[in-house]
VOVO-81210 format. One record per residue: x, z, y of N, C-alpha, C in turn; residue number from 1. Coordinates in steps of 0.05 Angstrom, whole numbers, plus 5000, padded with zeros to 4 digits. Layout:
BEGIN
n.x,n.z,n.y,ca.x,ca.z,ca.y,c.x,c.z,c.y,n
X,Z,Y,X,Z,Y,X,Z,Y,NUM
...
This chain:
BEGIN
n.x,n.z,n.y,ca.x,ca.z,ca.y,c.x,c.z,c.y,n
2141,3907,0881,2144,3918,0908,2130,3945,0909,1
2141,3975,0919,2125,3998,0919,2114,3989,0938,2
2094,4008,0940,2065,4009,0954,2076,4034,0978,3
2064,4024,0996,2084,4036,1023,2063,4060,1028,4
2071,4082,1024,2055,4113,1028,2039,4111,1056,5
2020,4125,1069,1992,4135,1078,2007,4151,1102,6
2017,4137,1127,2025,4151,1150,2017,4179,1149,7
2028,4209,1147,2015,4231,1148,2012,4238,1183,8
1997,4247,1190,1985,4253,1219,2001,4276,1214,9
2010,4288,1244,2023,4302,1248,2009,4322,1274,10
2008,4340,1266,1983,4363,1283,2002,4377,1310,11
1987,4376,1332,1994,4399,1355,2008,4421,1354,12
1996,4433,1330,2011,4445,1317,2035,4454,1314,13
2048,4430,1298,2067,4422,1287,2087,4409,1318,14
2080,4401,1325,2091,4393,1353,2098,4425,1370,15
2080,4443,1373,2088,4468,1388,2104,4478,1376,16
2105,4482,1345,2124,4497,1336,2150,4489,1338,17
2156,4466,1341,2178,4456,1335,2197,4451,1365,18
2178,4457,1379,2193,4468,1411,2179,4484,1418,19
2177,4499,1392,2180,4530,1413,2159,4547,1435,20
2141,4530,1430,2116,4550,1446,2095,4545,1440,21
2062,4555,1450,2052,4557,1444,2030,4536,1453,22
2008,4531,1424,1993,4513,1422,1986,4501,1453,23
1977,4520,1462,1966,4510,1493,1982,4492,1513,24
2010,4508,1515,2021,4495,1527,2037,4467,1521,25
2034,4464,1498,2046,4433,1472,2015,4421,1494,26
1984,4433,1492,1968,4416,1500,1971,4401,1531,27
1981,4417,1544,1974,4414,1569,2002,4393,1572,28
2022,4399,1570,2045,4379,1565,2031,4350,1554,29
2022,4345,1532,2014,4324,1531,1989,4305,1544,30
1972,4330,1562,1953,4322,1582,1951,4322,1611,31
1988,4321,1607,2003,4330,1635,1984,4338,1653,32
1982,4366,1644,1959,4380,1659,1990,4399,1673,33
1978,4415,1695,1999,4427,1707,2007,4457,1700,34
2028,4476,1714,2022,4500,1711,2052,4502,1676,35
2059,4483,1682,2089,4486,1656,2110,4474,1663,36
2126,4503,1645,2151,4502,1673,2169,4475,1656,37
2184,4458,1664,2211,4436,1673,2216,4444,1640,38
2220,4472,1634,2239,4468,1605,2221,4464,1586,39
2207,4478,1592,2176,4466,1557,2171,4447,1563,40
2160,4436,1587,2157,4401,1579,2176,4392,1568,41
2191,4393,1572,2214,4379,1561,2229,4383,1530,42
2215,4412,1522,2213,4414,1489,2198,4391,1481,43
2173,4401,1492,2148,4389,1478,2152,4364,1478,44
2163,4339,1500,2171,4321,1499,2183,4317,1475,45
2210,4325,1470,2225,4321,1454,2214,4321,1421,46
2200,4340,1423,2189,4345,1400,2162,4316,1383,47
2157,4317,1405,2134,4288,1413,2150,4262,1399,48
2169,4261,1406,2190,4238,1401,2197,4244,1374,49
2211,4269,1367,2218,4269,1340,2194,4270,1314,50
2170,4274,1325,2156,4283,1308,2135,4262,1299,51
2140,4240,1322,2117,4215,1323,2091,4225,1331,52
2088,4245,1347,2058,4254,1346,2051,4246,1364,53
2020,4228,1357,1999,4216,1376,1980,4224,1381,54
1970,4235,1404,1940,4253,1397,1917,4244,1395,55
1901,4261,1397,1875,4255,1380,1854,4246,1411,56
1841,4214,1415,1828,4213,1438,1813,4232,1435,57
1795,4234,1421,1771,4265,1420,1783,4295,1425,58
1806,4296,1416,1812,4325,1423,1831,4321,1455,59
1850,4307,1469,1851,4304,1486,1833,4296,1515,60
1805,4290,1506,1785,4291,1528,1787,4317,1532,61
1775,4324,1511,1766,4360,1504,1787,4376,1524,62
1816,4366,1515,1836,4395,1523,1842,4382,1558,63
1836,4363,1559,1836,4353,1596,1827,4363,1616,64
1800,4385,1603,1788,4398,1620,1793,4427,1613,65
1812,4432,1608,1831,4444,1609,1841,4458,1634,66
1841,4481,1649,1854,4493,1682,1877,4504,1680,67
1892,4514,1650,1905,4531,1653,1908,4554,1663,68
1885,4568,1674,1889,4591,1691,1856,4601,1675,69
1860,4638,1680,1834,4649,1677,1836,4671,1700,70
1811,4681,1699,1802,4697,1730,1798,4722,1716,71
1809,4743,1731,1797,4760,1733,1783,4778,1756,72
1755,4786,1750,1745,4790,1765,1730,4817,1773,73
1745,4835,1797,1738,4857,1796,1713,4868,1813,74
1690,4868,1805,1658,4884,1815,1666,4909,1831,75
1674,4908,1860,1670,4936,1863,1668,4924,1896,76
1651,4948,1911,1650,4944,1942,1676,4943,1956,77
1689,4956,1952,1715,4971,1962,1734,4955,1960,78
1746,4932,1981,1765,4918,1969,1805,4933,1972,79
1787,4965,1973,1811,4975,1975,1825,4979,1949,80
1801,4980,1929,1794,4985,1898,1830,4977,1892,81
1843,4955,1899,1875,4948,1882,1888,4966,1898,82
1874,4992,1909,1902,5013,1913,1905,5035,1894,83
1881,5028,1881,1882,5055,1864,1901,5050,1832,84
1908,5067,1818,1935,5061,1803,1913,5050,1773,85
1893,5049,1765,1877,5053,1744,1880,5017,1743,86
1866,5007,1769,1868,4974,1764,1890,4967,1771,87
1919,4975,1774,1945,4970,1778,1951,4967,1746,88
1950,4986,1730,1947,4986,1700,1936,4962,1687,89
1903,4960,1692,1899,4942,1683,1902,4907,1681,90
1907,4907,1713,1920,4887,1714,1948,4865,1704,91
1956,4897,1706,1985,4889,1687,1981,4879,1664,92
1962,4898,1652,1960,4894,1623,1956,4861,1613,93
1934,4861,1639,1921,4824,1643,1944,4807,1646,94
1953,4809,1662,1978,4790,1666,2009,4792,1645,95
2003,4807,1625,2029,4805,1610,2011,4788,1587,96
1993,4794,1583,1973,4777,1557,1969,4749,1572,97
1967,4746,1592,1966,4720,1600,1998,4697,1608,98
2012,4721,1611,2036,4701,1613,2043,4700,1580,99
2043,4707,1560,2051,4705,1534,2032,4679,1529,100
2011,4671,1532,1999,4644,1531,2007,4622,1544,101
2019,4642,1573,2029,4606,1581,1999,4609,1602,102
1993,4617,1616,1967,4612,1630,1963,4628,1653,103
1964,4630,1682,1961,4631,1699,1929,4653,1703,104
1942,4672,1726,1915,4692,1724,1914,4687,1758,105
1883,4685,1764,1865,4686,1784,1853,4718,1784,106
1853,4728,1811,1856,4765,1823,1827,4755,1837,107
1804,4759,1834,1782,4761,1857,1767,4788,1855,108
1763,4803,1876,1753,4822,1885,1732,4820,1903,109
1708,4825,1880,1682,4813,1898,1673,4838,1916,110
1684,4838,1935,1676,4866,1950,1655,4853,1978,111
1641,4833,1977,1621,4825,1994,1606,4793,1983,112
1584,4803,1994,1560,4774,1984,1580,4755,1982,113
1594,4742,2006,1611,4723,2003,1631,4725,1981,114
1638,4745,1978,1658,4743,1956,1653,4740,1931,115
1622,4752,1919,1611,4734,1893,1609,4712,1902,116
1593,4705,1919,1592,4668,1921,1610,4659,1920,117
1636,4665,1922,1658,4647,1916,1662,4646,1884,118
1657,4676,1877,1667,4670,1851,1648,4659,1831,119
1620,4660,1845,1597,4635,1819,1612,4611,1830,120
1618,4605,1852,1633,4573,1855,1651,4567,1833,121
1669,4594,1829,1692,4593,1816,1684,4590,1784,122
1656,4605,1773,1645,4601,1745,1636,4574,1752,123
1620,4559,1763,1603,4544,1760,1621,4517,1759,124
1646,4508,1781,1658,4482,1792,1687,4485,1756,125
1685,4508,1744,1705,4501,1713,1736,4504,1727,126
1737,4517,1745,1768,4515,1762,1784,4540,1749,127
1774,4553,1730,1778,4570,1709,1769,4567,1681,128
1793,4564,1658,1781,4572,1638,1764,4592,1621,129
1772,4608,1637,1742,4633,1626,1750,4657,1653,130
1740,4672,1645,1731,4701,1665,1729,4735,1648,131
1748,4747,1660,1741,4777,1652,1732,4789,1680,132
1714,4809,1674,1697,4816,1686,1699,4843,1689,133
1706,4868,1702,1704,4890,1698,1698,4908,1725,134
1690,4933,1717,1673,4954,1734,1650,4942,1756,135
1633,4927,1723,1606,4921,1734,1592,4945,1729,136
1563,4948,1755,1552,4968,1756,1516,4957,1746,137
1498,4971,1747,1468,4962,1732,1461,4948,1758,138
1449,4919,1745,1439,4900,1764,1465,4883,1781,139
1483,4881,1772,1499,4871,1782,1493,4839,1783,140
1499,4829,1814,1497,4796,1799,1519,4781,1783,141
1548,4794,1792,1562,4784,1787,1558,4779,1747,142
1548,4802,1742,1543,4804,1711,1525,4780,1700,143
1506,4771,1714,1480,4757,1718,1501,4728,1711,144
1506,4730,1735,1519,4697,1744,1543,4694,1709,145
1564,4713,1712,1579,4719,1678,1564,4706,1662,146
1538,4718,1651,1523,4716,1632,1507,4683,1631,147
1496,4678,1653,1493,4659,1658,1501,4635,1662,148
1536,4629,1664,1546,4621,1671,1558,4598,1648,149
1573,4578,1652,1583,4559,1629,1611,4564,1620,150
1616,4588,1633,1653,4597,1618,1646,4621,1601,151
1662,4620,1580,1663,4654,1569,1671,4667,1586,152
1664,4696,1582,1668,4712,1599,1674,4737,1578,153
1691,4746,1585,1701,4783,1567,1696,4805,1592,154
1682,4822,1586,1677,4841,1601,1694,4870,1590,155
1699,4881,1615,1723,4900,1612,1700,4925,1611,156
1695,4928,1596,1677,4959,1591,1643,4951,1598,157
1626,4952,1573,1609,4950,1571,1584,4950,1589,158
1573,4926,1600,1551,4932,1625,1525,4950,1609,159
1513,4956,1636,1493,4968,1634,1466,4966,1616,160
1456,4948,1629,1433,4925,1625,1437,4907,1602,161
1461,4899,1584,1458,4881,1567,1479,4885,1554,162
1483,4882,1518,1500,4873,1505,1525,4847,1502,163
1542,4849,1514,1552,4815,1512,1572,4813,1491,164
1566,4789,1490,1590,4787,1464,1606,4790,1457,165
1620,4789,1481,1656,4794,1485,1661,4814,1503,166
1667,4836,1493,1676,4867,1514,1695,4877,1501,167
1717,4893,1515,1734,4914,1511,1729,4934,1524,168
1716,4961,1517,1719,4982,1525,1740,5010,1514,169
1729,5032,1528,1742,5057,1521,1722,5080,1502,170
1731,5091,1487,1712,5113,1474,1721,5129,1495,171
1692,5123,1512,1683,5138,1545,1672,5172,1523,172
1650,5161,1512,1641,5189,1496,1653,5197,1479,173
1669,5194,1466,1687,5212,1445,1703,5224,1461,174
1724,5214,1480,1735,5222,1500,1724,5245,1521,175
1711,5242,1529,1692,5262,1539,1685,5296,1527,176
1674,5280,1500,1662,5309,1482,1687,5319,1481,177
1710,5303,1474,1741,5316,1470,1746,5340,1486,178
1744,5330,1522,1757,5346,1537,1727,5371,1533,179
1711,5365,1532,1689,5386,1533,1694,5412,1515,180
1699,5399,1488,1705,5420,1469,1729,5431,1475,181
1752,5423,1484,1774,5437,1493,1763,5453,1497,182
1753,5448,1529,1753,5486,1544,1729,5496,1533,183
1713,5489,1510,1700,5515,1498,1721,5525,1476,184
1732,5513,1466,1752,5527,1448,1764,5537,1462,185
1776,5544,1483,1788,5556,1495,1769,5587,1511,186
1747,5586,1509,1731,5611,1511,1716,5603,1531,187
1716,5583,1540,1696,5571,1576,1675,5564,1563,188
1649,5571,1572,1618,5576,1567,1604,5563,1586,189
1610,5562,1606,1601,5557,1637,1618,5516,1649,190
1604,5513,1631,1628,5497,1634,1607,5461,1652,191
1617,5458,1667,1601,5440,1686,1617,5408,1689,192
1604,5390,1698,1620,5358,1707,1608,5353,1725,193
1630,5333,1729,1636,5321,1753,1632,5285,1750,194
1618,5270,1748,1608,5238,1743,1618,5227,1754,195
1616,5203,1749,1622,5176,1767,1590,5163,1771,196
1593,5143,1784,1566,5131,1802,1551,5130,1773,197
1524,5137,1779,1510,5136,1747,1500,5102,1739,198
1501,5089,1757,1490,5059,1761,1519,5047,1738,199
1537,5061,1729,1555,5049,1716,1557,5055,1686,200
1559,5049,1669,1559,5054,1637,1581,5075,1629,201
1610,5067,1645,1635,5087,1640,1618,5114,1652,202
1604,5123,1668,1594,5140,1679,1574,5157,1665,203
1553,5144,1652,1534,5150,1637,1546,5161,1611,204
1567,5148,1595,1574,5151,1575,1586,5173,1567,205
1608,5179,1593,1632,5199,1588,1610,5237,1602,206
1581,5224,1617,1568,5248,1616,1550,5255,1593,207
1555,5231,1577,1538,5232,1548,1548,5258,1520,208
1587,5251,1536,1602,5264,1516,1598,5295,1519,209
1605,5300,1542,1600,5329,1558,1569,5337,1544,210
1548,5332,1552,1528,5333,1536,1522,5338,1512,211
1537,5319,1495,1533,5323,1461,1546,5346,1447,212
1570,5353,1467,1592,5376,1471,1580,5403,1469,213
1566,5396,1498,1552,5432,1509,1536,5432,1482,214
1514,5409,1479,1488,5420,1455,1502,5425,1439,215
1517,5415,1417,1530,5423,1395,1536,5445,1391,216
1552,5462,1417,1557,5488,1419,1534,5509,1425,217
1509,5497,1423,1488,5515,1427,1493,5524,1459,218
1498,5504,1483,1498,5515,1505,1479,5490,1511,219
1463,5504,1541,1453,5481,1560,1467,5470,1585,220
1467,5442,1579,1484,5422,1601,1476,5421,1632,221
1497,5420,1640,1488,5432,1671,1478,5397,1685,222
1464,5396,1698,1458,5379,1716,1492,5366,1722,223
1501,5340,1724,1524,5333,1747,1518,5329,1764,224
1543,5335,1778,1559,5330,1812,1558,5294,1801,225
1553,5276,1826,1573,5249,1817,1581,5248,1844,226
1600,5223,1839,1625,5216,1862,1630,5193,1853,227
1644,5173,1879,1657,5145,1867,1687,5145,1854,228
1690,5167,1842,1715,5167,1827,1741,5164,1852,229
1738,5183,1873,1756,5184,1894,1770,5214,1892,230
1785,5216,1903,1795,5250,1913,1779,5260,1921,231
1772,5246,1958,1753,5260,1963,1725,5269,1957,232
1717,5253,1934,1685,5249,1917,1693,5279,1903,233
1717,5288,1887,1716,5305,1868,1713,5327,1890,234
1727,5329,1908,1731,5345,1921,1698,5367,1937,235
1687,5348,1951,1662,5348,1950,1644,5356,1927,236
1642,5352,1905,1626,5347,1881,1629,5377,1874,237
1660,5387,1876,1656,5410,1861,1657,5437,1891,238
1654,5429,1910,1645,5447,1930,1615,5447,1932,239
1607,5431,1921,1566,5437,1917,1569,5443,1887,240
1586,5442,1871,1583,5454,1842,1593,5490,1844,241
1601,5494,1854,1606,5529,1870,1588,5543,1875,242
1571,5523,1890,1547,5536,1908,1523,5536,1891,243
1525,5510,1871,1498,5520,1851,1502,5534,1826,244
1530,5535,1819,1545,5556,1798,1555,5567,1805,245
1557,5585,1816,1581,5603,1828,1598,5622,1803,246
1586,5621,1783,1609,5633,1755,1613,5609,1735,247
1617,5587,1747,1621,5561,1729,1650,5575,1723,248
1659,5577,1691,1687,5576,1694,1703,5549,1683,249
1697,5528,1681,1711,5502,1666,1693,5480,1684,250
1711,5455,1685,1696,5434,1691,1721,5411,1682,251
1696,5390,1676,1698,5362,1666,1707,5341,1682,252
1721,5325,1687,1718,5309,1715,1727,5276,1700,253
1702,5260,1712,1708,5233,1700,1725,5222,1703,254
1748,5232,1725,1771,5219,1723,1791,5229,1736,255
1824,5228,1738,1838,5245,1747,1834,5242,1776,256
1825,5223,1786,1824,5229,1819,1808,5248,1832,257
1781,5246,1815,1756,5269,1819,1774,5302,1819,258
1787,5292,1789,1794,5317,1788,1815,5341,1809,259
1832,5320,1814,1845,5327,1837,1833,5341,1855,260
1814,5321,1867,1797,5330,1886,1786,5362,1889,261
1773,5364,1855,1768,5394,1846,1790,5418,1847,262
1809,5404,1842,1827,5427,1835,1836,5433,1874,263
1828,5410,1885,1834,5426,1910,1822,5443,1933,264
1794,5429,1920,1769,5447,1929,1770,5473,1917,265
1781,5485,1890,1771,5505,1879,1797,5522,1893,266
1816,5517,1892,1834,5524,1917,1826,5533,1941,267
1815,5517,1961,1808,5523,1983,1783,5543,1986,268
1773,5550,1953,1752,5568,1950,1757,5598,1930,269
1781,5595,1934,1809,5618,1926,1806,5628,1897,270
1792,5600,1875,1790,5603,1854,1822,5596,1830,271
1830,5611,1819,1856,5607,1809,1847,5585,1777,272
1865,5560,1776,1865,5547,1756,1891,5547,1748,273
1885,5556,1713,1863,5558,1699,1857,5583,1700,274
1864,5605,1704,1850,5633,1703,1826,5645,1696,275
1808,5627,1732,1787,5626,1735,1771,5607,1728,276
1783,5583,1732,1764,5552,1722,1784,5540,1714,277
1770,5527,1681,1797,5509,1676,1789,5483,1681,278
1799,5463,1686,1797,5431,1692,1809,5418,1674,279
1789,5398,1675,1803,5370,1651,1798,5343,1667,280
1807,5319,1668,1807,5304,1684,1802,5283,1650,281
1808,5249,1663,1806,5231,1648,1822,5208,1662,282
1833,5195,1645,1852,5171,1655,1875,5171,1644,283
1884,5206,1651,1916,5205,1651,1933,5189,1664,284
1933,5197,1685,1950,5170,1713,1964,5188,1724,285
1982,5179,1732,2015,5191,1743,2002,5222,1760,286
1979,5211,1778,1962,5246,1791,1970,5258,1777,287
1964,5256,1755,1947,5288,1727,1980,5302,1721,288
2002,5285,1729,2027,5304,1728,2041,5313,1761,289
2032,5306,1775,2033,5319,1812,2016,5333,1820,290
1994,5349,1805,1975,5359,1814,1991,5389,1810,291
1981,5412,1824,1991,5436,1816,1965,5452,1816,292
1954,5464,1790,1976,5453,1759,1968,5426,1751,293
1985,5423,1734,1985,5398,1718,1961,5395,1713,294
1957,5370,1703,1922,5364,1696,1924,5358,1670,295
1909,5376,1654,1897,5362,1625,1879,5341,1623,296
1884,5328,1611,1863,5293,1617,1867,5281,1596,297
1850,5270,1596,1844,5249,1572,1857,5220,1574,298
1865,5209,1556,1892,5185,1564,1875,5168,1546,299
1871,5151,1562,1869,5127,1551,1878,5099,1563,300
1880,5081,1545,1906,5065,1554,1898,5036,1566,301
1899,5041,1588,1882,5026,1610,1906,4998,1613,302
1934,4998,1611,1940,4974,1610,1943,4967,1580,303
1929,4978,1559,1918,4960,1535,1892,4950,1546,304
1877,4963,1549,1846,4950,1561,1856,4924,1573,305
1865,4918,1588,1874,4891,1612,1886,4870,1575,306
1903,4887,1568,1923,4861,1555,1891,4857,1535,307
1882,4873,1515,1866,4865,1499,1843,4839,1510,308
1822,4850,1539,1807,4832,1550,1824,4808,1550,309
1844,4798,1555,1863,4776,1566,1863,4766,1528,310
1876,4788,1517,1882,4765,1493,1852,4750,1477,311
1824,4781,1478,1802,4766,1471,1796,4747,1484,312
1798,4731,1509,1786,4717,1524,1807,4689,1521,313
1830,4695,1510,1854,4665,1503,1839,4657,1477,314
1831,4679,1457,1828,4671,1433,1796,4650,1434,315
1781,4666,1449,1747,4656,1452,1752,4626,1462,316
1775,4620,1483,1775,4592,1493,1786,4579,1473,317
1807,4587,1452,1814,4573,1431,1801,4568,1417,318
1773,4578,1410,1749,4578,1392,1749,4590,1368,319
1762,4622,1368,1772,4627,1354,1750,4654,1354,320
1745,4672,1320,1717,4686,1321,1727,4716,1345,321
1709,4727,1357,1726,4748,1371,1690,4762,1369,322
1694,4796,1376,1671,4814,1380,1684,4833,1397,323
1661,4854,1395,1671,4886,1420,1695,4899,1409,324
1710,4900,1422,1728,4915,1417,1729,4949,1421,325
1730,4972,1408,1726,4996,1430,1765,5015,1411,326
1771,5014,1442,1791,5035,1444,1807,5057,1442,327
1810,5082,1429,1806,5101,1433,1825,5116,1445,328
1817,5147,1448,1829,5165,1468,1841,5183,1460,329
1863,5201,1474,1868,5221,1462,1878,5245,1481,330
1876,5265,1484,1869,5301,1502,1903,5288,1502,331
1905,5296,1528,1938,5311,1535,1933,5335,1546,332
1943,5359,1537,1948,5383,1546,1963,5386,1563,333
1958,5408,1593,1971,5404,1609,1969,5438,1620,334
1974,5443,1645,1978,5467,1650,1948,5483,1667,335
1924,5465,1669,1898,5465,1682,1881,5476,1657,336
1884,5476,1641,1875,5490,1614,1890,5508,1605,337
C-alpha cells in the first residue's frame, strides 16, 4: 500500500493570487472584516474552496485587529488648509496608494485642541491601522502623541525636534540652493527670501539652501521675510523686503503662493519682473503658470509625496523593512527669471 503524502498547507498568499487581489484584502475576506467590495469576497471565497485553504488561528487573531482604513493626518491651525492646491495634491497622491491596497483613508485636520484630542482617541482606541502625519511644526503634540503612540506612523516631511523612522520628504535644500543659483547665474547679486513659519523644518531647510547658495558665491545672506505660505504673507514679506533692500534685485520665495504675493507687491511698487527683480517660487502649482509673468519654481512632486507616505505606511503594517525616503526636485524655467 503507498504511503499517503504530507497534506501541503496552502498560504494567503496563494489564495490572493489566485483571485486576484491583494494579500490584505484575501485577509480581511477571511476575517470577514469589512470595507470589501461583493466581487472580491467572492473571488477570495472561491478561491478558499478551490484551494482548501484553512488559516492559521495565530495569524488570524493577529489580522482581526485588523481596521482596514489608515488616517491621514493634517497639523495645521487653519482648517481652511484643504483649499489650498499643495494638500489637494497630496492627498490624491494618498488616496490612489491607498485604494491600490484595498484600504480606506481617514482626512483629519487638527485645526483645534479638540481636534487633536480626537485624533490621540483615534491613535490610541486602534480604529486605524496606522497614521501619516504631515506639516508638523516644532513642539507639536500631535508629533508627541505619533511618536508616542501604538500605530506606526509615516510622517510627510521631516519634524523638527526628532528623527522618526518612517518619513517621506522633499530635497527642501537642494531645491532651494537650485533656485538660488539660478538667479546668480543669471547676474542677480542682491538676491533676498521670502520663508515659511521657521517653527517648521520645510522652512528652515529650503532657507538653509538659499544660504549655502549666497556663501558659496562669496555673497552675504540677507536676513528673511517669513509668512504662512499665503498670497497675502508673500505679499507683505516682500513690501518690508523693499524697505530694508531697496536694490534687492532677485528673490527666493518658499513657495508659489508667497511668491505670487511678491510678484504683486513688486508691482504695486512699480518694480518690473524680471528686469528689475527676478522671482523664483517653489512647488510648481497651477499659480506659477497664471501669474504674470510666469513663475520659475521649483517642482517637486507633491502627489508622489502623498502616494509614497501611503505606500511606506501599507508596507510598515505588513511588517515589511521600510526607512526615510527623500525626493528630489527640479528648476522649471519660466518667464520671472
Amino acid at each position: 500500500m503507498a504511503e499517503e503524502l504530507p497534506h501541503r498547507h496552502v498560504t494567503l498568499d496563494e489564495v490572493a493570487a489566485l483571485a486576484g487581489v491583494s494579500r490584505s484584502v484575501a485577509s480581511r475576506v477571511i476575517n470577514n472584516a469589512p470595507h470589501v467590495s461583493r466581487a472580491k469576497r467572492e473571488s477570495v471565497e472561491k478561491a478558499i474552496r478551490k484551494l482548501g485553504y484553512v488559516p492559521d488561528p495565530k495569524a488570524r487573531a493577529l489580522a482581526t485587529r485588523q481596521a482596514g482604513a489608515a488616517a491621514l493626518v493634517i497639523s495645521r491651525d487653519d482648517p481652511e488648509v484643504l483649499t489650498d492646491p499643495f494638500f489637494g495634491q497630496l492627498i490624491a497622491g494618498v488616496a490612489g496608494a491607498l485604494e491600490e491596497a484595498d484600504l480606506h483613508m481617514m482626512l483629519c485636520v487638527a485645526a483645534t485642541p479638540r481636534g487633536r484630542e480626537r485624533v490621540e482617541q483615534l491613535v490610541r482606541s486602534r480604529a486605524v491601522d496606522g497614521v501619516m502625519l504631515t506639516a508638523s511644526h516644532e513642539d507639536d503634540p500631535l508629533a508627541r502623541i505619533a511618536k508616542e503612540g501604538p500605530l506606526p506612523v509615516v510622517f510627510g516631511g521631516r519634524p523638527v525636534d526628532f528623527e522618526p523612522r518612517w518619513y517621506v520628504d522633499i530635497d527642501n535644500v537642494g531645491g532651494a540652493r537650485e533656485a538660488t543659483e539660478h538667479l546668480l547665474a543669471r547676474g542677480r547679486t542682491r538676491v533676498v527670501t521670502i520663508c515659511g513659519p521657521q517653527d517648521t523644518e520645510v522652512a528652515r531647510s529650503r532657507y538653509r539652501g538659499y544660504r549655502e547658495a549666497m556663501t558659496l558665491a562669496g555673497l552675504t545672506p540677507r536676513p528673511p521675510e517669513t509668512g504662512d505660505f499665503s498670497e497675502a504673507a508673500g505679499a507683505t514679506a516682500m513690501t518690508r523686503l523693499l524697505e530694508a533692500h531697496p536694490d534687492l534685485d532677485g528673490v527666493v520665495a518658499a513657495n508659489d503662493n508667497m511668491a505670487a504675493g511678491a510678484l504683486r507687491a513688486l508691482r504695486g511698487a512699480g518694480r518690473s519682473v524680471p528686469a528689475d527683480v527676478a522671482v523664483v517660487g517653489f512647488d510648481d502649482l497651477a499659480v506659477a503658470q497664471l501669474t504674470d509673468p510666469a513663475l520659475t519654481t521649483v517642482h517637486q512632486p507633491i502627489r508622489d509625496l502623498g502616494r509614497e507616505m501611503a505606500r511606506m505606511l501599507v508596507g510598515v503594517v505588513a511588517g515589511r523593512t521600510a526607512g526615510p525616503l527623500i525626493l528630489p526636485t527640479h528648476l522649471v524655467k519660466r518667464s520671472s527669471t
